[in-house]
N, C-alpha and C positions, 0 to 999 in steps of 0.2 A: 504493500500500500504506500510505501515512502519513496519507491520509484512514481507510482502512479498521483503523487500527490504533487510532486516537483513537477511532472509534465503540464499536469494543470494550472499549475503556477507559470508556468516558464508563457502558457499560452494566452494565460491574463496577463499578461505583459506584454507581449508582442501585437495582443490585439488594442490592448489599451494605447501603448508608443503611436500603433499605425493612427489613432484617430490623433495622435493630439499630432503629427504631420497635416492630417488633411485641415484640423484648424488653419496653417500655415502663417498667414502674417498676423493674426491674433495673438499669438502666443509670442514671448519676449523671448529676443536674442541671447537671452544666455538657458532658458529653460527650454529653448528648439536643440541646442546643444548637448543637456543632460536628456535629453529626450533621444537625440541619434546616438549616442555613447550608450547610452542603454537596450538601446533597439540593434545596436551591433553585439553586444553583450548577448543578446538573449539569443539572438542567430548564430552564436557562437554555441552558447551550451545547446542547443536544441543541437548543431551538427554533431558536436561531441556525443551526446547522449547519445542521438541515432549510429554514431560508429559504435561505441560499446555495445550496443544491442547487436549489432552486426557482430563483434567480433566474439561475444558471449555465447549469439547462438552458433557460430563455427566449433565452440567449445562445448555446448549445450549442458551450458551451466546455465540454469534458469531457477537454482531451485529454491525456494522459498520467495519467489515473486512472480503468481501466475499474473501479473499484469503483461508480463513479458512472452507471456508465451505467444498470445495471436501474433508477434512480431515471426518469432521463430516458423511459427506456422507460413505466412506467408512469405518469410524468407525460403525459407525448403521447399515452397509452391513452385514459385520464380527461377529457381537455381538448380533445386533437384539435386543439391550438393550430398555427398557421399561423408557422414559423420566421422570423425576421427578413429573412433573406434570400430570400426567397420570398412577403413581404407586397407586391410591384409586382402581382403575378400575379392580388390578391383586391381591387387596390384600386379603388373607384368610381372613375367618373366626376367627380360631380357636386363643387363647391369650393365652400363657404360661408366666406371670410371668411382663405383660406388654412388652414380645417382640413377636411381629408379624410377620409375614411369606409371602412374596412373591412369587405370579405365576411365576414365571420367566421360559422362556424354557431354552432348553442346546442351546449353541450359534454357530452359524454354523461351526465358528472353532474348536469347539471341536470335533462338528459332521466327520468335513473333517479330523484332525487326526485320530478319531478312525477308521473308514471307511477306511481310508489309510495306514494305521497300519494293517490293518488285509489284505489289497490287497499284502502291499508288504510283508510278512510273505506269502501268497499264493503263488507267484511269487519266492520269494524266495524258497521255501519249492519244487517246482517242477524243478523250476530251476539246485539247488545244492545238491539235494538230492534224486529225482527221477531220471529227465533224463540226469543229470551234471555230477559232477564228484564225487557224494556219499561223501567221507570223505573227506572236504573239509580243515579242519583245518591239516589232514594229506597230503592231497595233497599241500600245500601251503610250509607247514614244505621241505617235498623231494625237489621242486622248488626250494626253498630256499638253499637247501645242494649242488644243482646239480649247483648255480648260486655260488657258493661262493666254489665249484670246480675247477671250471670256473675261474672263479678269481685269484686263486692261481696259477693254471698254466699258465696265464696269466704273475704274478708276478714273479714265475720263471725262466721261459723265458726271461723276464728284467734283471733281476738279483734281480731286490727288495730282494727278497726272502732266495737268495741262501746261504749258510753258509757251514761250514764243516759237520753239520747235514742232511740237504738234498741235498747237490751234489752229481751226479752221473757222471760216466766217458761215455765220450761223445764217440760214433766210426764212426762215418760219415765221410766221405771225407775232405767235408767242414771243418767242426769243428776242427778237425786234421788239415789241415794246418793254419788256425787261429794259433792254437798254436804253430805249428812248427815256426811261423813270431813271433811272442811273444820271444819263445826259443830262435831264433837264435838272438835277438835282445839284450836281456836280461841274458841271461842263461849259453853262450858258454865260457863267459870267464875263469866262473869257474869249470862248468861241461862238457866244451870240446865241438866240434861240434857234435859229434855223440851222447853224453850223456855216453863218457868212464870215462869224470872224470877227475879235474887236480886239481886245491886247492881244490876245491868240491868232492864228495863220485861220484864212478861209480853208474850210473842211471840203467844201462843196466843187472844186476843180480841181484839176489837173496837176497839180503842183502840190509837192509833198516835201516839207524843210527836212525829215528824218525818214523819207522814205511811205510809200504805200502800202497796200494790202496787207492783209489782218494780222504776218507775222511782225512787221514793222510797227505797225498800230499799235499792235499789244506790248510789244516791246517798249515803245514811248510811254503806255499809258502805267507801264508797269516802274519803269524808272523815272518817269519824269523829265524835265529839261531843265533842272535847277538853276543853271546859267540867264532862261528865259523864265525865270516864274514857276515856272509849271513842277508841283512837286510830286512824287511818286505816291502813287495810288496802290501799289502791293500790300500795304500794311491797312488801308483803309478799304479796300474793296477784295471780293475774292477770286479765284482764276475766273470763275465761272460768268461773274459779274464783266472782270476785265474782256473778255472774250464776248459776252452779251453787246456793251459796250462800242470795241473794235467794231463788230459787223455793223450796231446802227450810222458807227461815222462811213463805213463802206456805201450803206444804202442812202447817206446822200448824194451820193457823185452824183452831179449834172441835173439836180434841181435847179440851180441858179436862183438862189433864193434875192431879195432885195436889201439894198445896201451891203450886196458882198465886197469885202474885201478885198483888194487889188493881189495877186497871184504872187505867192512865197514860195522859193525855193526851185528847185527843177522839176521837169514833167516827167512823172511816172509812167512804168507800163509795166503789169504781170507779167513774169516769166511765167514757163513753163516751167516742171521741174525736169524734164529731160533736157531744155539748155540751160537749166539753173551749175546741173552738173558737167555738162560740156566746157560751161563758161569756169567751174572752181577748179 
């Protein structure tokens, strides 16, 4: 009973450490520490313990603790091992050198891996490669590219993602007035309600002081022109805003709205991105 009373103890402990882990940042940095110290401690004696039982029942000394015996029992189930006192009965013949040789069978565990090694290898083999899906480390790779597609445009959409490199100018209804609410909020005082232009450059033609299209836009509206007044907007607005934003100064080109501003800077024209790359 004092083996079988330690076991229960060793396991109120072990289950007790595991939960005070899953508290996790509840519990104070120095009692998560006597908490693993301990929880090492007790995977310790529990492996110790279980080798003694192992190497007791080899001896099949068990006796005044049948707590021990179902161990024995399922040891000798498993192994099928030949007791000490009964290895005369298995022993060869044959003497090399004064070391002798033992009948011993293969033990059923071994039996059941190998036997189960070759089932799921069978299973497997018709599975993923007969009637499954053939190339399996290719198919897993595509899943893979098509989920982490996924993802991205997922992160896009948030903004996580968005920068002067992959923004694109939005033309939706929606989206467009998003920005025009941004604009009128933000924008009018120096580029006019219409985007003619008053301290700020006219928005509404052909001439762009830092450049056009929505990856220059964004870029301006993200850093600002401190030199000219104008100060960055990343910390006050979000990608998505900025991007909202860019596209409404896009959708004024060529309203020619009244009292525009006489034309700043040089005239713009979209690349392409195949002579964007021709040209880098």
């Amino acid at each position: 009973m004092k083996t079988k009373n330690k076991l229960f103890n060793l396991i109120v402990f072990f289950f007790m450490f595991t939960n005070l882990f899953a508290a996790g940042g509840e519990l104070d940095s120095d009692l998560m520490r006597v908490a693993k110290a301990m929880l090492i401690l007790t995977l310790i004696l529990i492996v110790f313990i279980g080798w003694l039982a192992f190497v007791y029942s080899e001896k099949n000394d068990f006796a005044g603790d049948t707590f021990l015996l179902p161990i024995k029992k399922a040891l000798l189930f498993i192994t099928k091992s030949t007791p000490i006192e009964k290895e005369q009965e298995i022993l060869l013949d044959h003497n090399y050198d004064g070391i002798k040789e033992l009948d011993n069978h293969i033990p059923p565990w071994f039996h059941a891996l190998f036997w189960g090694a070759i089932i799921f290898a069978a299973i497997y083999l018709v599975k993923f490669h007969i009637i499954g899906a053939g190339n399996v480390m290719e198919q897993e790779y595509n899943e893979e590219i098509q989920a982490a597609l996924l993802q991205k445009q997922i992160l896009l959409k948030t903004g996580a993602l968005l920068n002067e490199e992959t923004v694109t100018a939005l033309t939706d209804a929606s989206a467009l007035q998003d920005g025009k609410d941004v604009f009128q909020k933000n924008c009018v005082a120096c580029h006019g309600q219409n985007g003619e232009g008053l301290v700020g450059p006219n928005l509404t033609d052909d001439y762009w002081i830092h450049g056009g299209g929505i990856k220059n836009i964004y870029l301006t509206i993200k850093n600002g022109v401190p030199s000219k007044g104008m100060i960055s907007w990343q910390t006050q607005l979000t990608p998505n805003q900025m991007q909202a934003v860019g596209s409404y100064v896009i959708s004024l080109h060529g309203t020619n709205p009244l009292n525009a501003k006489a034309p700043e800077g040089n005239v713009y024209v979209e690349q392409s991105d195949s002579l964007k790359k021709a040209n880098s």
